[in-house]
VOZAKOL-874349 format. One record per residue: x, y, z of N, C-alpha, C in turn; residue number from 1. Coordinates in nm, 4 decimals, padded with zeros to 6 digits. Layout:
+----------+----------+----------+----------+----------+----------+----------+----------+----------+-----+
|       nu |       nv |       nw |      cau |      cav |      caw |       cu |       cv |       cw |  nr |
+----------+----------+----------+----------+----------+----------+----------+----------+----------+-----+
|        X |        Y |        Z |        X |        Y |        Z |        X |        Y |        Z | NUM |
...
+----------+----------+----------+----------+----------+----------+----------+----------+----------+-----+
END
This chain:
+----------+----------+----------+----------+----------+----------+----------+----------+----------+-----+
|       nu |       nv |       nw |      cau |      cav |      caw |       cu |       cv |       cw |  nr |
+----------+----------+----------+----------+----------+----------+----------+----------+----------+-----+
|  14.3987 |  08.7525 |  09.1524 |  14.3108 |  08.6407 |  09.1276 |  14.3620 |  08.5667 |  09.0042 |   1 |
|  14.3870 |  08.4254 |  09.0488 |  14.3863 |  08.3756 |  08.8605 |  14.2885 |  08.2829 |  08.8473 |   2 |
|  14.2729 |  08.2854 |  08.7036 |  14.1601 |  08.1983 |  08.6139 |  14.2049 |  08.1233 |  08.5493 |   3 |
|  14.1901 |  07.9743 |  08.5541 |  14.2831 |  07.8862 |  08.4458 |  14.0984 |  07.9058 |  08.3335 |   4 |
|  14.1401 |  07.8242 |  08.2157 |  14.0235 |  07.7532 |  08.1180 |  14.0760 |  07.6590 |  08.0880 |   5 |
|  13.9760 |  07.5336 |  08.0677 |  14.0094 |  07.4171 |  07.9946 |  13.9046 |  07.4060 |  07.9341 |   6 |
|  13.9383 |  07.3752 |  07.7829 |  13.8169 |  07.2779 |  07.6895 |  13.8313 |  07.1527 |  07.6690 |   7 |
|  13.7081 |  07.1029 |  07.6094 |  13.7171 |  06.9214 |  07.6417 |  13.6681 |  06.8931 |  07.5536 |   8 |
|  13.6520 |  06.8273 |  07.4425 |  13.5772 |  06.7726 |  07.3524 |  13.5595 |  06.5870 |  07.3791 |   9 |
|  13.3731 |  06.5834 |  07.3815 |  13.3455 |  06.4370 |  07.4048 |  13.2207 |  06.3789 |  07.3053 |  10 |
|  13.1741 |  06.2878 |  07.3035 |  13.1097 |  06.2413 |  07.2342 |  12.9939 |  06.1337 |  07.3057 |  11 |
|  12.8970 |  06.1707 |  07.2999 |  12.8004 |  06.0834 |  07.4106 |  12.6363 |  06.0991 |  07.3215 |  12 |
|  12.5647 |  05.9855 |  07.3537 |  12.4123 |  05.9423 |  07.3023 |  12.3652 |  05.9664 |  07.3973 |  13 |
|  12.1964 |  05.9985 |  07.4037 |  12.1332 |  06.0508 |  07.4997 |  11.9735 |  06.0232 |  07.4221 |  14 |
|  11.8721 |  06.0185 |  07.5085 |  11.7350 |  06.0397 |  07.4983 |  11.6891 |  06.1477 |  07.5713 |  15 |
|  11.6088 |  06.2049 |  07.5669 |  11.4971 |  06.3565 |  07.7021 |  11.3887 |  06.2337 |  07.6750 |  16 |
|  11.3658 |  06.2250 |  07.8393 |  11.2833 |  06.1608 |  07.8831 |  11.1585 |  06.2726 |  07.8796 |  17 |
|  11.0136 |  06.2538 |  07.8774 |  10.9262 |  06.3081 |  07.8860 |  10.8746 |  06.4801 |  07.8367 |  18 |
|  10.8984 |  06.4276 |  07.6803 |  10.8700 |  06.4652 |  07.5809 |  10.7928 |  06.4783 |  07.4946 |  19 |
|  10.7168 |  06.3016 |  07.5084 |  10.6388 |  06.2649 |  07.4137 |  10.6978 |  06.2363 |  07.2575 |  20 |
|  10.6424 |  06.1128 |  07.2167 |  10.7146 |  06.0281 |  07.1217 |  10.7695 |  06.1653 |  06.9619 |  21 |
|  10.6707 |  06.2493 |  06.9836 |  10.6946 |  06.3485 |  06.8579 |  10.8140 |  06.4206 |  06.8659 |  22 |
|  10.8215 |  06.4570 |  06.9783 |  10.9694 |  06.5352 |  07.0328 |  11.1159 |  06.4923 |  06.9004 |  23 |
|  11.1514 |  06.5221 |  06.8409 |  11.2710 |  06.4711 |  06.7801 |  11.3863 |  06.4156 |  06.9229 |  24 |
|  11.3849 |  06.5194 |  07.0136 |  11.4754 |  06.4885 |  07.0917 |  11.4507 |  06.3517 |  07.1790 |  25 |
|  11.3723 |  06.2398 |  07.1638 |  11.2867 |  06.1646 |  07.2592 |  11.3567 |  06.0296 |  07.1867 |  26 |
|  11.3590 |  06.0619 |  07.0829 |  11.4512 |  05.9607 |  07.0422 |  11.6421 |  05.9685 |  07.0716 |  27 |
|  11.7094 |  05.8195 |  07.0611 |  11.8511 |  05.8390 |  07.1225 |  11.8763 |  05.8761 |  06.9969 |  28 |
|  12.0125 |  05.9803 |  07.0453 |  12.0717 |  06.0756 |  06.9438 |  12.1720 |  06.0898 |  06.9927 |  29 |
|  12.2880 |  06.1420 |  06.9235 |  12.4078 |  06.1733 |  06.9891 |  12.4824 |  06.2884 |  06.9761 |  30 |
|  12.5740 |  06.3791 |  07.0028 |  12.5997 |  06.5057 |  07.0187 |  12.7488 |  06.4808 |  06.9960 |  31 |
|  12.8242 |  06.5951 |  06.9491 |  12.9559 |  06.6242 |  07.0071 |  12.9608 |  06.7415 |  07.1227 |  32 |
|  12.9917 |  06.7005 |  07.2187 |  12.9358 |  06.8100 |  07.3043 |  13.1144 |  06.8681 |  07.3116 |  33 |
|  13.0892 |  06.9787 |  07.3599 |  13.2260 |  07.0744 |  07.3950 |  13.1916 |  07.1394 |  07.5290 |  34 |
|  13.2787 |  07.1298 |  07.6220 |  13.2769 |  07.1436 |  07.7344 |  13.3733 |  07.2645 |  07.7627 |  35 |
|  13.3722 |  07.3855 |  07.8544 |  13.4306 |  07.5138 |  07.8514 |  13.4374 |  07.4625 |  08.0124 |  36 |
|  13.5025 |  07.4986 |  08.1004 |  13.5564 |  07.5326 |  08.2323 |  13.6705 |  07.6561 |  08.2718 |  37 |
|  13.5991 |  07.7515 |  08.3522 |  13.6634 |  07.8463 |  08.4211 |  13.6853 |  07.8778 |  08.5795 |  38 |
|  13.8249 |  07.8097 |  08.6187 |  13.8345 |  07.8168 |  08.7675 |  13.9322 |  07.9181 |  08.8284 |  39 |
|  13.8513 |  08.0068 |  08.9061 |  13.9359 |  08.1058 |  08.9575 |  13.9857 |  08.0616 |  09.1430 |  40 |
|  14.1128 |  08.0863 |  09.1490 |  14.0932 |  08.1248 |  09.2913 |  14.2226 |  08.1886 |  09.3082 |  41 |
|  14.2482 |  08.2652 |  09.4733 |  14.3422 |  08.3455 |  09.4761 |  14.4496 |  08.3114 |  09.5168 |  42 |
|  14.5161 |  08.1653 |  09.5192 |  14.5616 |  08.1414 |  09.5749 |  14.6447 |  08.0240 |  09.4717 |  43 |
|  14.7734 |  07.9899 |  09.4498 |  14.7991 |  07.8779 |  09.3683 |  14.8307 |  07.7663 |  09.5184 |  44 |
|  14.8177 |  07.6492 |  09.3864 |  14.8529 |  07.5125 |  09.4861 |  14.9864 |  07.4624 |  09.4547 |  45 |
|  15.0749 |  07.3731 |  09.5974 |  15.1920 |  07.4172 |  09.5864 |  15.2608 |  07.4092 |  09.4369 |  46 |
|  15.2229 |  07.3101 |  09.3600 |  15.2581 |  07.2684 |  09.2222 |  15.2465 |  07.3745 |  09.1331 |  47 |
|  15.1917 |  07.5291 |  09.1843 |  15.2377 |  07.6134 |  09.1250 |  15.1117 |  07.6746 |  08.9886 |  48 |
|  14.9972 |  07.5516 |  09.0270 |  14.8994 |  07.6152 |  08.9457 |  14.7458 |  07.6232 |  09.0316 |  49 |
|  14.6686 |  07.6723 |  08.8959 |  14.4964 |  07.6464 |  09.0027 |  14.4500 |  07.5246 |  08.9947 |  50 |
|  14.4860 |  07.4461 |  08.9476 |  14.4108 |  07.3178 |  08.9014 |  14.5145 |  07.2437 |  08.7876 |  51 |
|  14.5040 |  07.1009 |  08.8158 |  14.5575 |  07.0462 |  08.6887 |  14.5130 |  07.0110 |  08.5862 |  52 |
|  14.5042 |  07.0810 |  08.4720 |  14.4131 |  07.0622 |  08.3428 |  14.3926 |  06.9083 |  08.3330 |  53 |
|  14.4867 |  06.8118 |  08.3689 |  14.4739 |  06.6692 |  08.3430 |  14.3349 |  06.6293 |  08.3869 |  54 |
|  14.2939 |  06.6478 |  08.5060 |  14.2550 |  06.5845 |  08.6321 |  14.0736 |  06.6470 |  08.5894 |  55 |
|  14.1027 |  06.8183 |  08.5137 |  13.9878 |  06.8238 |  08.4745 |  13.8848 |  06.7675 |  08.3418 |  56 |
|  14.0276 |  06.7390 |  08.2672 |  13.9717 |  06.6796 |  08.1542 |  13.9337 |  06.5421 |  08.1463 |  57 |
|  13.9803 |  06.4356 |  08.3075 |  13.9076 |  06.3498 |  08.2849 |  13.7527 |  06.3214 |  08.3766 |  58 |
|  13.7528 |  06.4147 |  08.4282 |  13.6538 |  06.4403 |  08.4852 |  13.5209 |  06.4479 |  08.3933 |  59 |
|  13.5491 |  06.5422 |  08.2702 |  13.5148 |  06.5388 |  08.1057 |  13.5054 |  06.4330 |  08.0867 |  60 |
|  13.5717 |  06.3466 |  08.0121 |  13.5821 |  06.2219 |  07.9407 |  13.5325 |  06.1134 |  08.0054 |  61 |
|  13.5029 |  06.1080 |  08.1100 |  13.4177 |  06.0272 |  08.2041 |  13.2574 |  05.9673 |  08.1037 |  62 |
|  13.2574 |  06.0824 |  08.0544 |  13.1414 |  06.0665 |  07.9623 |  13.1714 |  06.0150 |  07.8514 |  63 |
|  13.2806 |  06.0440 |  07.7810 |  13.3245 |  06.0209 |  07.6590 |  13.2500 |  05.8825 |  07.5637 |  64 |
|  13.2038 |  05.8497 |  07.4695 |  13.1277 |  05.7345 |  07.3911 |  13.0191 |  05.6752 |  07.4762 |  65 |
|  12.9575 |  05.7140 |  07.5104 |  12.8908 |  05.6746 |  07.6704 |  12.7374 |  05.7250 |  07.6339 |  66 |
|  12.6625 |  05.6207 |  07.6535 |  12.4949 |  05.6836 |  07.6703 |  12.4589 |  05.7343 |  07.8034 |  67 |
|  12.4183 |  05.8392 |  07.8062 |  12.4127 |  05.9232 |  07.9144 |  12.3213 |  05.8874 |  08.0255 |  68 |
|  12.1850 |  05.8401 |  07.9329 |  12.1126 |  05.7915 |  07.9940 |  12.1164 |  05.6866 |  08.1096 |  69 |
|  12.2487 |  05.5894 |  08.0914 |  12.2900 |  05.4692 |  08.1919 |  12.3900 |  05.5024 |  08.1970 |  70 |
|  12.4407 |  05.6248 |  08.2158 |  12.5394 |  05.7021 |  08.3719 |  12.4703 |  05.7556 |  08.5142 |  71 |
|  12.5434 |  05.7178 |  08.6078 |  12.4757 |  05.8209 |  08.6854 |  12.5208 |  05.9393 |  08.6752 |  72 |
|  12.4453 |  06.0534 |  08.7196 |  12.3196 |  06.0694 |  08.7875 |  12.1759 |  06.0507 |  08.6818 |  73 |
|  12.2509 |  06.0216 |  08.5297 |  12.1327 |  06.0579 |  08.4526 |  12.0649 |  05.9395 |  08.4269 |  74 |
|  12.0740 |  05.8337 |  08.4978 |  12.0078 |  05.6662 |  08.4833 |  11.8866 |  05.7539 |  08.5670 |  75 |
|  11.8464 |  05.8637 |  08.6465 |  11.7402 |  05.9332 |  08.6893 |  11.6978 |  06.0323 |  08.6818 |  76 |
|  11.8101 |  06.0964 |  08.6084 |  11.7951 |  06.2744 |  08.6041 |  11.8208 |  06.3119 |  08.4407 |  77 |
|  11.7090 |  06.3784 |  08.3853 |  11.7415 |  06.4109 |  08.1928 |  11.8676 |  06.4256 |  08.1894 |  78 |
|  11.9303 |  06.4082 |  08.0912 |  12.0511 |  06.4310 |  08.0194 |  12.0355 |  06.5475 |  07.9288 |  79 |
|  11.9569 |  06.6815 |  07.9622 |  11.9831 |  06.7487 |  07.9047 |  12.1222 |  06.8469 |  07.9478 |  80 |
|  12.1368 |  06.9844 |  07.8294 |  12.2487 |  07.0405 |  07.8646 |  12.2876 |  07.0888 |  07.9892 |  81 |
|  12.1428 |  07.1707 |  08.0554 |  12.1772 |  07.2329 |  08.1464 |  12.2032 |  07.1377 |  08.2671 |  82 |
|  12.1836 |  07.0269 |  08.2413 |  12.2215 |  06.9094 |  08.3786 |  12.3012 |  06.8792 |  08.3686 |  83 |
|  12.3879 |  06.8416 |  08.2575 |  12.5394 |  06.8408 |  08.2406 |  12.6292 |  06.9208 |  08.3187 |  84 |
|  12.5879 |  07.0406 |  08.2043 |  12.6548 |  07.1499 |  08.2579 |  12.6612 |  07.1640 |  08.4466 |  85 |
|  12.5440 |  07.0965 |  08.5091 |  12.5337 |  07.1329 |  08.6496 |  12.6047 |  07.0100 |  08.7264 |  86 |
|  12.6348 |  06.9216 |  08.6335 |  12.7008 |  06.7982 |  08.7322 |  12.8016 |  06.7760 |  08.7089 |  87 |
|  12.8967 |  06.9064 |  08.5993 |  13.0224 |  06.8370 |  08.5845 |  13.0842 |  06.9577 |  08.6855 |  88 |
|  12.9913 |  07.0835 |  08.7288 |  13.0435 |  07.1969 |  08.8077 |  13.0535 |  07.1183 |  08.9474 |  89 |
|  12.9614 |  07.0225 |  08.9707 |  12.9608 |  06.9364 |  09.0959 |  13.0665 |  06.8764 |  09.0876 |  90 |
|  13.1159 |  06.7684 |  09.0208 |  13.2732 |  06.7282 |  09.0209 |  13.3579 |  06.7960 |  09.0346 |  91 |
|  13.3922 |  06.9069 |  08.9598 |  13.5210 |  07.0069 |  08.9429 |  13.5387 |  07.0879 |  09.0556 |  92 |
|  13.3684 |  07.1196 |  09.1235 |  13.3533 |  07.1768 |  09.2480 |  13.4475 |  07.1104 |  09.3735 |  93 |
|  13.4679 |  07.0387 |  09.3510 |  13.5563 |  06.9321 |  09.4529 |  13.7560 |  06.9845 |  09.4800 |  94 |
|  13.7308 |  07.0066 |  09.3134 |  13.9120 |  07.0411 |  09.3460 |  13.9885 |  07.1255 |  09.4057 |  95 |
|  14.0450 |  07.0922 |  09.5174 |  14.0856 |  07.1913 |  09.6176 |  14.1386 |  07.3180 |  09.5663 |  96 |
|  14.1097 |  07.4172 |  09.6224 |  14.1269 |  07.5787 |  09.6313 |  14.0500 |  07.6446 |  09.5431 |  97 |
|  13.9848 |  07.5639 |  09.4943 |  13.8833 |  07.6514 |  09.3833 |  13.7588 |  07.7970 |  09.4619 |  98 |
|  13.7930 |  07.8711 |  09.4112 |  13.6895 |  07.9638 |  09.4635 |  13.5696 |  08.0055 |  09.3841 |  99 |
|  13.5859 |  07.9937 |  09.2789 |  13.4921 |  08.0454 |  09.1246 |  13.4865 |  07.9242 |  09.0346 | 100 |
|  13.3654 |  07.9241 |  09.0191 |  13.3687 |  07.8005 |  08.8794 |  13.2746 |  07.7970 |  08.7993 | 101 |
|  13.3180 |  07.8039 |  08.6977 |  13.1842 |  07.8329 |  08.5923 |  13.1735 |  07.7142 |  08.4438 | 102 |
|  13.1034 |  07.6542 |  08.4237 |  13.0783 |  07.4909 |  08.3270 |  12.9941 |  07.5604 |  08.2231 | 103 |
|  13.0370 |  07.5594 |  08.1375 |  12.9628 |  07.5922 |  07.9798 |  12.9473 |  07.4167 |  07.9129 | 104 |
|  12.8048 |  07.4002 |  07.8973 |  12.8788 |  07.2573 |  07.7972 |  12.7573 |  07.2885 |  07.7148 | 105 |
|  12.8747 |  07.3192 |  07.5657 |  12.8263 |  07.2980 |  07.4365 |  12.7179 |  07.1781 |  07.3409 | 106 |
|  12.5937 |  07.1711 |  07.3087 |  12.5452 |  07.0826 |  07.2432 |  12.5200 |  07.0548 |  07.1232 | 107 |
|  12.5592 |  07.1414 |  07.0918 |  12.6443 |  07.1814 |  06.9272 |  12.6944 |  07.3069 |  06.9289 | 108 |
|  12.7047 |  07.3293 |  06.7474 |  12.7880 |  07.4588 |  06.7224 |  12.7280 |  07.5990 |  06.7498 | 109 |
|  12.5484 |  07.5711 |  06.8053 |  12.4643 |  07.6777 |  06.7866 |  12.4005 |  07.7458 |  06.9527 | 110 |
|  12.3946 |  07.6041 |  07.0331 |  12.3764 |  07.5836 |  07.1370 |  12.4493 |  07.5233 |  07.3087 | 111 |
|  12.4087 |  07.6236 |  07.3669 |  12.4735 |  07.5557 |  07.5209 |  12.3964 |  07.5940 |  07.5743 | 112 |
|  12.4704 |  07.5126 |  07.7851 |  12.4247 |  07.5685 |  07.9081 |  12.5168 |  07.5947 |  07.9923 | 113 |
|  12.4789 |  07.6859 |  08.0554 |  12.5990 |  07.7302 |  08.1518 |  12.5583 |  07.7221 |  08.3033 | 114 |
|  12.6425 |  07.6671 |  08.3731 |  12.6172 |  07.6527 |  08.5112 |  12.7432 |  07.7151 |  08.6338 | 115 |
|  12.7071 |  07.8516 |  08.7100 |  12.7896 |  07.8904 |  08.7856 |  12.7143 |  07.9183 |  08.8795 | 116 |
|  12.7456 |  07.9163 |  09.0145 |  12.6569 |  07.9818 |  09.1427 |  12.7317 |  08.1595 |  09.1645 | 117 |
+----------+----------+----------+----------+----------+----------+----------+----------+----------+-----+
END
């Protein structure tokens, strides 16, 4: 079996919708978020790897300086971590031969979410 990792470092503003105005988080704020990806499968592609780190990191950066809030999916869905974390496993989920995949995304130095099936 192999496992590649890639990390990503991005930078994105965000609000949590339905909170209530006291919430600190209810107001826009912005994060350095750090993004972790682990893709296993048993098989390489002909180019000789599991994935091309390129291809995942812009998958990442997609977000990069970006209010989250007027991206999709999150122009409808919170921009919190664990939705991140669940929609960038949906993208990466795509890249052929992947068998295992697991999305950590960091919301600071203290906190994350992790999303694997």
């Amino acid at each position: 079996m192999f496992t590649i990792y890639k990390k990503v470092e991005f930078a994105a503003a965000h609000e949590l919708r339905g909170l209530g105005g006291e919430h600190p988080c209810s107001s826009t704020h912005g994060h350095t978020y750090t993004v972790e990806v682990w893709l296993t499968s048993k098989t390489l592609l002909s180019e000789g790897w599991v994935a091309d780190f390129g291809v995942i990191s812009r998958f990442i950066r997609a977000y990069d300086h970006s209010y989250l809030n007027a991206v999709k999916p999150f122009d409808t869905v919170n921009p919190t971590a664990e939705n991140l974390a669940y929609e960038l496993y949906e993208l990466i989920a795509g890249v052929p031969g992947i068998e295992a995949l697991k999305v950590r995304g960091w919301e600071s130095l203290t906190s994350y979410a992790e999303y694997e099936e």
